[in-house]
C-alpha positions in Angstrom: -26.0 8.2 37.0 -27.1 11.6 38.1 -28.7 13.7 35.1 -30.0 17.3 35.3 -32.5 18.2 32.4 -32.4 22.2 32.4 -35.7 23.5 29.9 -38.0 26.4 30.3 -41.3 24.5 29.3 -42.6 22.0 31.2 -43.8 19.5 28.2 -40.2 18.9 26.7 -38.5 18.3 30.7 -41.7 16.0 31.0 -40.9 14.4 27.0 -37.1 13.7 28.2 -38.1 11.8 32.0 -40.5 9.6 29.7 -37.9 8.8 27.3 -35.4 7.8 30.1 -37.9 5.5 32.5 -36.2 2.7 30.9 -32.8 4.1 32.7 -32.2 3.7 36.5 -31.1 7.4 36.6 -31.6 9.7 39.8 -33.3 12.5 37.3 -33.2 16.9 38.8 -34.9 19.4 36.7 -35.1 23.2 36.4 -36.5 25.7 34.0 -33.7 28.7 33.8 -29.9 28.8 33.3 -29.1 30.4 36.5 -30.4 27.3 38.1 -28.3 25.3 36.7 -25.2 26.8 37.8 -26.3 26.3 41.6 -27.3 23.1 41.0 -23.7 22.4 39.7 -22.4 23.8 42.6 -23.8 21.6 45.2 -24.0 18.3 42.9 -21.9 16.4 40.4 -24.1 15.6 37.1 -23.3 12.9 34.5 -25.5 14.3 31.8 -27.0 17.7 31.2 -30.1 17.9 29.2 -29.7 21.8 28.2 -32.4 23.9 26.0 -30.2 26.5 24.2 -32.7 28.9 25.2 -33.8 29.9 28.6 -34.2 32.7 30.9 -32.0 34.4 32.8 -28.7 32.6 31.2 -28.9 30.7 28.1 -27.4 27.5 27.3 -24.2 28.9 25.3 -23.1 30.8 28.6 -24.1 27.7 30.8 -21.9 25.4 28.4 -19.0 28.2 28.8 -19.3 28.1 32.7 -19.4 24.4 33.0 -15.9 24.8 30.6 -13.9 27.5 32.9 -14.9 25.7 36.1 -14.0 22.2 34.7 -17.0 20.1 35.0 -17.4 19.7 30.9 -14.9 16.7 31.0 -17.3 15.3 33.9 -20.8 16.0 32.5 -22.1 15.0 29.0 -24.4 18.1 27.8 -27.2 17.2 25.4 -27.8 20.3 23.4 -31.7 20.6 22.6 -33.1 23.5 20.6 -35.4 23.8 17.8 -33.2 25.6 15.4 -29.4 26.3 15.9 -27.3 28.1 13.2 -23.8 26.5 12.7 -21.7 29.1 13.7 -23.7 28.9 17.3 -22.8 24.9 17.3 -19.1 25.6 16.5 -19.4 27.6 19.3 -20.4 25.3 21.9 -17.9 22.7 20.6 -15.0 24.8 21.7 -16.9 24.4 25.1 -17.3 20.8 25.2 -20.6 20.2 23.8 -21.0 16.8 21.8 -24.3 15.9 21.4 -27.8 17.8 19.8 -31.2 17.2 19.8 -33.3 19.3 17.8 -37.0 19.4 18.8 -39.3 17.4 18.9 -37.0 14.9 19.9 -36.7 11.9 18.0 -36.5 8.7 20.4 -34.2 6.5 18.7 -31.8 9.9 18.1 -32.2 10.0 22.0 -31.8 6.5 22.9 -28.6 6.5 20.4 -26.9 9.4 22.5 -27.7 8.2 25.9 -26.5 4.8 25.5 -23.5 6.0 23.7 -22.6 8.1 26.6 -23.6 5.2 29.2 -21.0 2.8 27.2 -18.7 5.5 27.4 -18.9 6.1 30.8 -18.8 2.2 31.6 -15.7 2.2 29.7 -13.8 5.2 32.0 -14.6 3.3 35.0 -13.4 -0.1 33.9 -10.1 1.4 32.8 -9.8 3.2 36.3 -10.8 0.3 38.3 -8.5 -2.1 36.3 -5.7 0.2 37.1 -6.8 -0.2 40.9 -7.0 -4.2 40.7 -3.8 -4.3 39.1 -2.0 -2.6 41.6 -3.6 -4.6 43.9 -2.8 -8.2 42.4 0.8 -7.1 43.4 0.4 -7.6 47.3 -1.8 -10.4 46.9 -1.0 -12.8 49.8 1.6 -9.8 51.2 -1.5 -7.9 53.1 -2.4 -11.3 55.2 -4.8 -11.0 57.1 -6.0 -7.9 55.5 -7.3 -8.5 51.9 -5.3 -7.0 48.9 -6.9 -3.6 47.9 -6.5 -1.0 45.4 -7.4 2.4 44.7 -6.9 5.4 42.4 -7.7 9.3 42.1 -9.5 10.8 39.1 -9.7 14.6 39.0 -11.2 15.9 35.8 -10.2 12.3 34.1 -6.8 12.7 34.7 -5.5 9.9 37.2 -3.4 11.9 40.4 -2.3 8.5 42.0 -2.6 4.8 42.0 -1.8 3.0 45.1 -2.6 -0.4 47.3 -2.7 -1.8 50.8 0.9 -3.0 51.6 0.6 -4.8 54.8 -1.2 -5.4 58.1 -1.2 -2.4 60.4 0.1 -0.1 57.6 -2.1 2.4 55.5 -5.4 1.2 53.6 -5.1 1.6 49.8 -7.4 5.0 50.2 -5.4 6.5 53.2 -2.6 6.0 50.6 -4.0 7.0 47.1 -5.7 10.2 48.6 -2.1 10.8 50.1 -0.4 10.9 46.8 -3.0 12.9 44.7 -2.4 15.5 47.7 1.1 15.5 47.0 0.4 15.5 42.7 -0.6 19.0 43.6 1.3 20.1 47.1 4.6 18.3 46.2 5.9 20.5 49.1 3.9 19.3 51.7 5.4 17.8 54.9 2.9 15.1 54.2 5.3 13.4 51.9 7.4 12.2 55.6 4.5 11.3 57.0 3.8 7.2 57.3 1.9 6.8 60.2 -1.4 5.8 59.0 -3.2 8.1 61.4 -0.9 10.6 61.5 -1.8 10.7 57.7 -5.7 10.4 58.1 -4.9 13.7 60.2 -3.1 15.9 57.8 -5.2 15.7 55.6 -8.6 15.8 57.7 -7.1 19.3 58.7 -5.1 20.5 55.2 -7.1 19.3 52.7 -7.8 22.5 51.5 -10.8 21.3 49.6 -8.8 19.7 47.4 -10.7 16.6 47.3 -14.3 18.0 46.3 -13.3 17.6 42.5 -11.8 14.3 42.5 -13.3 10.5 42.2 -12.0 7.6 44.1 -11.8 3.5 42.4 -11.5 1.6 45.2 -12.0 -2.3 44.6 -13.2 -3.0 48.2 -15.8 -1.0 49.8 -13.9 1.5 52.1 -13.7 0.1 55.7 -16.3 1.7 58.4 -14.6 0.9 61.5 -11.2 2.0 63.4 -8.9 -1.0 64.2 -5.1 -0.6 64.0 -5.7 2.4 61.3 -8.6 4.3 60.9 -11.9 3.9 58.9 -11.2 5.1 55.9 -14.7 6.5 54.7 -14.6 8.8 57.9 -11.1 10.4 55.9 -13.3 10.1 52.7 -16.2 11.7 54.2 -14.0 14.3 56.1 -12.0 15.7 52.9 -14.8 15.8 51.3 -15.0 13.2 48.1 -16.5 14.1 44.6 -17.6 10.7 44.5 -16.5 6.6 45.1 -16.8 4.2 43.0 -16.5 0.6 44.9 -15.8 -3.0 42.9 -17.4 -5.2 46.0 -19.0 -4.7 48.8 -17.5 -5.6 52.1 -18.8 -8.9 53.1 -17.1 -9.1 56.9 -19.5 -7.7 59.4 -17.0 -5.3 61.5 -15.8 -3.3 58.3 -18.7 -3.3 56.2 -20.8 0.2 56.4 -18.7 2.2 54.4 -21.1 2.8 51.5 -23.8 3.5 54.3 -22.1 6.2 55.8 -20.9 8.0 53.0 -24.2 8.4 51.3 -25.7 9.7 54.2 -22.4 12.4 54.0 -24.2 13.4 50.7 -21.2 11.8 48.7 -22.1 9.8 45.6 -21.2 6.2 45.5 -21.3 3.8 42.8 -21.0 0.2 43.3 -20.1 -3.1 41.3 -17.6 -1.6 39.1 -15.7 -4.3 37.5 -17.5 -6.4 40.4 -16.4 -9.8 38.6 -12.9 -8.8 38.8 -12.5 -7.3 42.6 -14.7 -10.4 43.4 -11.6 -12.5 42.3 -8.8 -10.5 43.7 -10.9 -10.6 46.9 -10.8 -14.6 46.9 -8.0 -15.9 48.8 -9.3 -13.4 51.6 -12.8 -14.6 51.7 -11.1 -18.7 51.8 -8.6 -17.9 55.1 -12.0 -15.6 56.9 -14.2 -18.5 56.7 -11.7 -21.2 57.8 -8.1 -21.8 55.1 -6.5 -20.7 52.4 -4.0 -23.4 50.9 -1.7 -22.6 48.2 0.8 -24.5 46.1 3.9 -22.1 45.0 6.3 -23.5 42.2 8.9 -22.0 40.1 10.2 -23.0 36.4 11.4 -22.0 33.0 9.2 -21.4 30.2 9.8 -24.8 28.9 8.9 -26.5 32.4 12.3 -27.0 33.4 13.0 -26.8 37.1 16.5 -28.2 37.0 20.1 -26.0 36.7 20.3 -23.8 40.1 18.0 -20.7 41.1 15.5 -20.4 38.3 14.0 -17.0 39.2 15.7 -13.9 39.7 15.9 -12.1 43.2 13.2 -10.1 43.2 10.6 -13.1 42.8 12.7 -15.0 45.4 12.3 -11.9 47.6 8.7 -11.8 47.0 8.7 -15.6 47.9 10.4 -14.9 51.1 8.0 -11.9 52.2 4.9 -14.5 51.8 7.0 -16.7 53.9 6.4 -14.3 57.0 2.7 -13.9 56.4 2.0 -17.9 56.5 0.8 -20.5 59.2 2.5 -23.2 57.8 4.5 -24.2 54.9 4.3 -27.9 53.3 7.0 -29.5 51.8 7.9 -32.9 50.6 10.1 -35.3 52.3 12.1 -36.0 48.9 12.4 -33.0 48.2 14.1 -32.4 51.4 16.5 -35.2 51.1 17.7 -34.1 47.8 17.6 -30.4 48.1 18.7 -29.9 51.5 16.4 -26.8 51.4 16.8 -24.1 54.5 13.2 -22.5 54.0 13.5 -19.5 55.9 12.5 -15.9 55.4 16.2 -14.4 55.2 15.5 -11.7 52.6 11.9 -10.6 54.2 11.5 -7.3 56.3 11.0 -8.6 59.3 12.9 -12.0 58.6 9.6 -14.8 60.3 10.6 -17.7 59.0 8.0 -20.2 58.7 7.0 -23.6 60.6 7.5 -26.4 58.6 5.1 -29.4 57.8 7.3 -32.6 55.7 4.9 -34.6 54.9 6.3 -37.8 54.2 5.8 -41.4 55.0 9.5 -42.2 56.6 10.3 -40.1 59.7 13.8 -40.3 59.8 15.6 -37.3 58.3 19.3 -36.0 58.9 19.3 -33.3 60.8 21.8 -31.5 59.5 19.9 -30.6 56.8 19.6 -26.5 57.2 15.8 -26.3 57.2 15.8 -27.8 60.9 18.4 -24.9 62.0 16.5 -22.6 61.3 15.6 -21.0 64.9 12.0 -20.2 66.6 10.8 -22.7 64.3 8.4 -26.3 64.7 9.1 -29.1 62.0 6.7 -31.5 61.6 7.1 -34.6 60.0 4.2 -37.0 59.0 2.4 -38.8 56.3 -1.4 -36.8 56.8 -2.1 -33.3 56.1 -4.2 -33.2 59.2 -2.2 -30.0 60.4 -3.0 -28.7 57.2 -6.4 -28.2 58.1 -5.8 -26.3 61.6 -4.3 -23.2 59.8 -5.5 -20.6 58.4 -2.8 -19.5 55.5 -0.8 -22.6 53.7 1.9 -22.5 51.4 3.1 -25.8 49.8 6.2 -25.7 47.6 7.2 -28.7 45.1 7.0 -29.8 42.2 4.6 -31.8 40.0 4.9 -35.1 41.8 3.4 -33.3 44.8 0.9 -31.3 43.3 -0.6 -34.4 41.9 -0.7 -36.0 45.3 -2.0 -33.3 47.7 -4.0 -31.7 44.6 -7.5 -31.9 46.7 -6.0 -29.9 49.5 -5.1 -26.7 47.5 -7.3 -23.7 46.4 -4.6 -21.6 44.2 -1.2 -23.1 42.4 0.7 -20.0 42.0 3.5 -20.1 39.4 6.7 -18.0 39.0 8.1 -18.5 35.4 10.8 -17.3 34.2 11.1 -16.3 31.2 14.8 -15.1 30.8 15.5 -17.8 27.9 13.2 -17.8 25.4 12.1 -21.5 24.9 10.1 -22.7 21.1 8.5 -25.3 23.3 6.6 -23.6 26.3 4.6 -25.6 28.7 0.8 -24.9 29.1 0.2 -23.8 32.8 -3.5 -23.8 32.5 -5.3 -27.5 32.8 -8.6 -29.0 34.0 -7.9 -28.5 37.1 -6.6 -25.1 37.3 -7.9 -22.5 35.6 -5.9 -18.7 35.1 -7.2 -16.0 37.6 -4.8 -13.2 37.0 -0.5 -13.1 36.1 1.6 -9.8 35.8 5.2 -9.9 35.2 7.2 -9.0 38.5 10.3 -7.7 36.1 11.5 -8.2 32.4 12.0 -11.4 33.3 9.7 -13.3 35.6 6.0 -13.6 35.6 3.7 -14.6 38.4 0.7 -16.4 37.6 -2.3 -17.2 39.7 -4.6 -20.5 39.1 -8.0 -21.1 40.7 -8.8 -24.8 41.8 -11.8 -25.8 39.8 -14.9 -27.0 42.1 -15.0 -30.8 41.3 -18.6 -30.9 40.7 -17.6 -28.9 37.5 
């Protein structure tokens, strides 16, 4: 946190930096009103330490300024004086004030108002990040080979957009969210027909109008630092100018990383490891296919379990299912399953419509061919009784049912679960076991929710 302690004598200034060594704060002082102002008009502050009385401009026309321009729903001011009359307190209320100190400062008072703030504080960022990662979960798998990333806009605490990467080749979750908060306030703007990726990180390079300089960025992967099929996107943050970015984790691959570099050296303020637990998850299945495979295991039911009685989800899940079709290397099904089902597999209601090769893994080789799922053109069935393939692609998607979990279970990092929950059911069945445990679910529509389960390491 940046704090600016603004007091005309020396001892008290010196009194508050003791009081907050135990802080990791980045810490500015002056010693007039005046000062203040300029320093709020080249830097951002989380808290203001004010003296009610100073030269040149006192503390009640500081507190007014920071009002009219804005920044009181930004900075916390810490009103200190040795006497105040009430009237002058009502006064500074109406301009945003919440805290006083009266000299000398008592340290747990102090202590008490700082670390009410900090929690405070902690709390806004979680709730903006959260928003991020939740729009984010909703492409998970969808972005292949990208990872799924979200962001959101903050100006004066008021959130302008939420947005997330959608696919490969297509705008980052930043190019996107900054897009939107533009258009929050130029609704106009022939940016809203604009797609292109580049074509956006150009509009608004040029026609930002400044816009940006009072608005904060949750992005829940560090902002990428180099130009592939879009461009970097901390360039665009550092070229319209950003408040300030607050990142969930760190890029860990070596050709994007840099972000949070670069923008600190562009005098933008960066905060990192909000909600780090949480973008660490949603950043999982990514990390798995970058360092060799990601294998998941997709099944669909009822609330009670059952699996039986036609199409069990409703269109839009079996939509999603067929967009994650196009994105794998191989899909795994059993050899029963086929016989029975007579499945076709493809990727019919996807944009564009990839269907997937197919792996049957099954002890008996001889199938009828008839079977739609081997018409399916510009497509390689494999039939065998290993999962040595398995292990030669990147991004695996098995679908069956219990029998087959229970067989290839050591092979899978994530069982993914549609459930629908169209008929209520007394008797639901538990999802969550020993060997899965809940990542994160969301509900697609009224009806259908999608829940994501993390192997659990064996040594466990």
């Amino acid at each position: 946190m940046k704090v600016l302690i603004a007091d005309d004598h020396d001892i008290f200034r010196n009194v508050i930096k003791y009081y907050l060594t135990k802080y990791n704060f980045e810490i500015t002082e002056v010693a007039d009103g005046l000062a203040v102002l300029k320093e709020f008009k080249e830097t951002n502050y989380d808290i203001l330490f004010l003296d009610i009385y100073m030269p040149h401009l006192n503390g009640m026309n500081v507190a007014k300024y920071l009002k009219e321009v804005g920044k009181d729903t930004q900075t916390d001011v810490i009103l200190i004086s040795s006497s105040i009359d009430l009237d002058t307190l009502l006064e500074l209320k109406k301009y945003g004030v919440k805290y006083f100190l009266s000299k000398p400062i008592d340290i747990k008072s102090f202590h008490h108002i700082v670390e009410e703030i900090m929690q405070s504080k902690d709390k806004k960022y979680e709730i903006f990040m959260q928003m991020a990662i939740d729009e984010a979960w909703k492409y998970q798998f969808l972005t292949y080979p990208n990872p799924a990333v979200g962001a959101v806009v903050v100006r004066n605490n008021k959130v302008l957009s939420v947005e997330a990467h959608h696919r490969a080749g297509e705008a980052h979750a930043e190019v996107l969210a900054l897009k939107m908060a533009y258009l929050s306030r130029y609704p106009d703007s022939n940016l809203k027909e604009i797609q292109n990726s580049k074509e956006i990180h150009l509009f608004l390079c040029k026609n930002h109008e400044n816009f940006f300089r009072e608005c904060e960025i949750y992005v829940t992967l560090e902002p990428c630092n180099h130009i592939g099929k879009t461009p970097a996107c901390a360039a665009l943050l550092q070229s319209v100018r950003i408040k300030k970015v607050y990142i969930g984790t760190l890029d860990p691959t070596e050709n994007a990383s840099g972000g949070e570099k670069r923008l600190k050296n562009a005098g933008i303020a960066v905060e990192t490891d909000i909600c780090k637990d949480k973008t660490d998850t949603l950043l999982y299945p990514f990390l798995k296919f970058q360092s060799g495979y990601f294998t998941f295991f997709k099944m669909a039911m009822r609330e009670d379990g059952s699996v039986d009685g036609g199409q069990i989800t409703t269109q839009e899940s079996l939509d999603m299912v067929h967009e994650i079709r196009t994105k794998i290397d191989l899909m795994v099904i059993g050899g029963n399953t086929v016989r029975i089902d007579r499945p076709t597999l493809d990727a019919r209601f996807a944009t564009p419509n990839k269907s997937p090769d197919i792996l049957i893994y099954s002890r008996e080789k001889t199938f009828d061919e008839t079977i739609p799922l081997f018409q399916v053109p510009k497509r390689s069935v494999t039939i065998n009784s290993h999962l040595g393939l398995v292990n030669t692609k990147k991004f695996v998607m098995v679908e069956g049912g219990d029998n087959l979990l229970n067989i290839i279970e050591r092979n899978i990092d994530y069982l993914v679960v549609f459930i629908s929950h169209k008929k209520n059911c007394i008797k639901k069945k538990t999802i969550e076991n020993k060997n899965f445990k809940i990542e994160y679910s969301y509900f697609i529509n009224k009806h259908d929710e999608i829940i994501f389960l993390k192997k659990v390491k064996e040594n466990n």
